[in-house]
Backbone bond lengths (Angstrom), bond angles and torsions (degrees), N, CA, C in turn:
res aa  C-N    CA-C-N  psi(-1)  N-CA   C-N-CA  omega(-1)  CA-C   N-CA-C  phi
1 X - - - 1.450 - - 1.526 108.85 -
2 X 1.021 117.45 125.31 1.492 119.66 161.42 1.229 135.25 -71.30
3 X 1.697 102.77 144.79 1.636 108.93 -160.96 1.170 116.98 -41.59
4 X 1.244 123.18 172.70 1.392 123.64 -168.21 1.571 98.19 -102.27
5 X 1.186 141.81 174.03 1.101 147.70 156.30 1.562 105.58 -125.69
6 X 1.717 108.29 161.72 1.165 110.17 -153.62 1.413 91.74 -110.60
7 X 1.632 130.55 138.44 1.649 120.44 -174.80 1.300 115.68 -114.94
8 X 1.060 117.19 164.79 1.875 129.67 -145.44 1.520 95.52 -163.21
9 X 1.592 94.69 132.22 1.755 107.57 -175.48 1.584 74.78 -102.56
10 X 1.259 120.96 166.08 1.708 140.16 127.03 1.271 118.00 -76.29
11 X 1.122 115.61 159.53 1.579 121.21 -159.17 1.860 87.04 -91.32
12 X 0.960 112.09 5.63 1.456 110.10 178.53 1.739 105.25 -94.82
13 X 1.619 114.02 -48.65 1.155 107.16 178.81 1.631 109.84 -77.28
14 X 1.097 109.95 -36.84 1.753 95.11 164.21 1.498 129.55 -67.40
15 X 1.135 118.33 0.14 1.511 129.37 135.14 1.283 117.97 -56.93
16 X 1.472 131.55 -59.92 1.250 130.66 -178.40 1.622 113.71 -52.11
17 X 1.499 104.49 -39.72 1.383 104.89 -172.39 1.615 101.43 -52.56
18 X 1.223 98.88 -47.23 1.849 109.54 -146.62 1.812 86.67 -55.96
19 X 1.239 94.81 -51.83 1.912 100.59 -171.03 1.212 92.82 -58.93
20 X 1.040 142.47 -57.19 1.703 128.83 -178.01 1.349 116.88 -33.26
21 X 1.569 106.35 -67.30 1.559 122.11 -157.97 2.254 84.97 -76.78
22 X 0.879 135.43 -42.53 1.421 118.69 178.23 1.660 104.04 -52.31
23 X 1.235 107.35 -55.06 1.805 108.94 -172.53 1.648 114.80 -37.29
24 X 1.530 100.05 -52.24 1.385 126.45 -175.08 2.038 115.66 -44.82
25 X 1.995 75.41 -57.68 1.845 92.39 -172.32 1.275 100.12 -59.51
26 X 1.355 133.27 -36.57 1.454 116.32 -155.74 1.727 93.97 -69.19
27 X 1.015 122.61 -8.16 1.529 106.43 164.50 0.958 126.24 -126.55
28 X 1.476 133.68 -31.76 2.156 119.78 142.82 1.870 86.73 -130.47
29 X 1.208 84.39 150.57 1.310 121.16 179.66 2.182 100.21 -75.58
30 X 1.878 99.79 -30.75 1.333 106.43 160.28 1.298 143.95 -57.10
31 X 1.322 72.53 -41.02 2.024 78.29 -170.58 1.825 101.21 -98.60
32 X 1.498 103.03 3.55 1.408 97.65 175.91 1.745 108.12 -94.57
33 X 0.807 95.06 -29.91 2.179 105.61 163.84 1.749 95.87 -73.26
34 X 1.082 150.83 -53.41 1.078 146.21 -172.27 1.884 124.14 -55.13
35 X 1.443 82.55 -51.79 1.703 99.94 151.97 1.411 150.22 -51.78
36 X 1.589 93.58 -42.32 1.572 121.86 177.22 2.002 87.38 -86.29
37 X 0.835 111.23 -44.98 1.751 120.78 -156.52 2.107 83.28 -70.94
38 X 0.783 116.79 -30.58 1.948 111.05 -177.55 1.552 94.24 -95.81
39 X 1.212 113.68 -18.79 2.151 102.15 -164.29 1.823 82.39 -71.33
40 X 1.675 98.44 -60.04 1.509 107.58 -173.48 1.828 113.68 -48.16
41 X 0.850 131.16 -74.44 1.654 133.77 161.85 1.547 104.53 5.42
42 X 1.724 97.51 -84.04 0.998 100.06 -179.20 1.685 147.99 -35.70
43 X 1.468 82.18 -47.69 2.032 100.52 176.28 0.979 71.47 -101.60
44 X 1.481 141.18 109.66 1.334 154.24 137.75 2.020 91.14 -163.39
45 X 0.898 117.71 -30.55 1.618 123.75 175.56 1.149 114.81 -75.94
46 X 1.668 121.61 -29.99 1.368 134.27 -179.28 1.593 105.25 -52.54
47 X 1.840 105.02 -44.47 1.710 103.83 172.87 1.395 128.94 -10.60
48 X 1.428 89.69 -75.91 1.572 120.34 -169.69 1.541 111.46 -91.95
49 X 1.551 123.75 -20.67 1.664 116.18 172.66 1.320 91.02 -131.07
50 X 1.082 115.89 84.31 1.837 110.50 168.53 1.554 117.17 -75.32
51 X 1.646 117.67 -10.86 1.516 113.35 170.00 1.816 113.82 -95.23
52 X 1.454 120.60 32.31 0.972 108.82 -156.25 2.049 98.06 -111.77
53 X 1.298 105.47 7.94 1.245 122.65 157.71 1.464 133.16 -72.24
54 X 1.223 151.69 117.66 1.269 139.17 158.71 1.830 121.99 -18.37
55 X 1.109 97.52 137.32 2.054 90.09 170.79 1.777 87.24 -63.36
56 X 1.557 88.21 154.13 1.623 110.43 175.07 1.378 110.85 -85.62
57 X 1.471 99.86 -169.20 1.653 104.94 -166.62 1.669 88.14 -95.18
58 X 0.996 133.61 -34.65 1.126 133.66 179.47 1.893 125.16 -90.28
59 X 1.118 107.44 170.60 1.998 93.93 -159.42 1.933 87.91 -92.20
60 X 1.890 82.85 145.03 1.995 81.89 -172.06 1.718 120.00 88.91
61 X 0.969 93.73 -18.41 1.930 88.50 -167.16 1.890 88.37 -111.10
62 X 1.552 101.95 166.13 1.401 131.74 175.26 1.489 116.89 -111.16
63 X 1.185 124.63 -167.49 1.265 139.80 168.12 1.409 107.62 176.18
64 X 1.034 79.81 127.58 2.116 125.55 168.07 1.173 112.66 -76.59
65 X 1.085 149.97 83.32 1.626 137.92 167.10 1.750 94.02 -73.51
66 X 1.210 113.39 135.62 1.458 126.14 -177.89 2.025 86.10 -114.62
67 X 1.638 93.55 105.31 1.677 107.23 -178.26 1.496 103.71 -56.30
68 X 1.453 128.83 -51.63 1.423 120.27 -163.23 1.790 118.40 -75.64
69 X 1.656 118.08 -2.89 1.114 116.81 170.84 1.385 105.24 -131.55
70 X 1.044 121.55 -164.98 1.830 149.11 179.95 1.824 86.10 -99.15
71 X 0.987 132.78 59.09 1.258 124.55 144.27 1.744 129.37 -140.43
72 X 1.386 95.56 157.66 1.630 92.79 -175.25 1.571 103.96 -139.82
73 X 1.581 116.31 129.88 1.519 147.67 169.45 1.444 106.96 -57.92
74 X 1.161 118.94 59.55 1.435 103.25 160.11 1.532 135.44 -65.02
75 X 1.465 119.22 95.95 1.615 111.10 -172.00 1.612 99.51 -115.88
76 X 1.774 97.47 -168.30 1.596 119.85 152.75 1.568 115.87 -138.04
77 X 1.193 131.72 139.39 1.311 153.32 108.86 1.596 109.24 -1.49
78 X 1.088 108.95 85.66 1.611 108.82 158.46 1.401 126.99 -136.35
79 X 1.358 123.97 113.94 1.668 139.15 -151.67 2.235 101.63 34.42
80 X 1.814 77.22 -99.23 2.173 68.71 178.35 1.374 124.33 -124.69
81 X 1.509 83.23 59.14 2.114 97.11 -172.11 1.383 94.49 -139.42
82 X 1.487 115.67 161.64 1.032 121.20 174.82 1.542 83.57 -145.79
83 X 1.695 105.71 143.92 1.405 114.70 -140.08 2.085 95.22 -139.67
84 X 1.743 110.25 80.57 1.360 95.25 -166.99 1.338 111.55 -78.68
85 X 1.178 129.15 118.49 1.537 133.42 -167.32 1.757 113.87 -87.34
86 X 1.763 108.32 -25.19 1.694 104.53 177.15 1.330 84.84 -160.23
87 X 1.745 99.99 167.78 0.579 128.31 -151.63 2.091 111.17 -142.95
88 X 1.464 110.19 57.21 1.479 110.29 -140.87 2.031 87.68 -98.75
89 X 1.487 73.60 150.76 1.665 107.64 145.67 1.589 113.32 -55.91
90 X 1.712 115.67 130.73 1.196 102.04 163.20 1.651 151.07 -56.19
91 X 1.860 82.25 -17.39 1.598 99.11 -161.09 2.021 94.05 -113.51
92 X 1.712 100.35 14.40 1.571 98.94 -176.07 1.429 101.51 -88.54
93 X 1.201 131.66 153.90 1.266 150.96 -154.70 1.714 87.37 -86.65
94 X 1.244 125.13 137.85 1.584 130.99 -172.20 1.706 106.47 -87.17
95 X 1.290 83.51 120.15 2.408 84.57 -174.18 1.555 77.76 -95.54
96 X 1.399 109.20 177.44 1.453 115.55 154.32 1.327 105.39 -108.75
C-alpha cells in the first residue's frame, strides 16, 4: 500500500464547503451533512491515492469529480501533502 499523504483544505476550499453546506441547509439540514459527509469521504481517499484525480485545467493541480454530486476536488500533490485548494460546482466557471 502506498504511503499515505497528509491532507490540507485552503481556507479557500473551506470556504467553498461552508457555501456548499449553507446552499444545501436552506433546504434539509440532511442532505446538507450528506453532501459535505461525500465532499469529505472523498478528499479523505486522496490520502492514500493522491493520483486518482484527473490532471487539472491548470499546470500542477488535479481534479476529483465526486460521482454522486455536481462537485469537483481541485488539488496538488506536493512531496507528502495533498493540498485541496477549491472546491467547485461543475457548471461554475473555473477561477484558479
Amino acid at each position: 500500500m502506498p504511503a499515505r499523504k497528509r491532507l490540507e483544505w485552503s481556507p479557500r476550499a473551506g470556504s467553498d464547503l461552508l457555501a456548499i453546506e449553507n446552499f444545501y441547509a436552506d433546504f434539509s439540514q440532511v442532505t446538507a451533512g450528506r453532501v459535505i459527509g461525500e465532499i469529505r469521504q472523498s478528499a479523505l481517499r486522496l490520502e492514500t491515492y493522491p493520483a486518482i484525480g484527473r490532471p487539472g485545467q491548470f499546470r500542477g493541480t488535479r481534479e476529483l469529480v465526486i460521482s454522486s454530486y455536481p462537485f469537483t476536488l481541485v488539488y496538488r500533490i506536493t512531496g507528502s501533502r495533498v493540498r485541496i485548494g477549491r472546491v467547485l460546482h461543475q457548471h461554475q466557471k473555473y477561477p484558479e
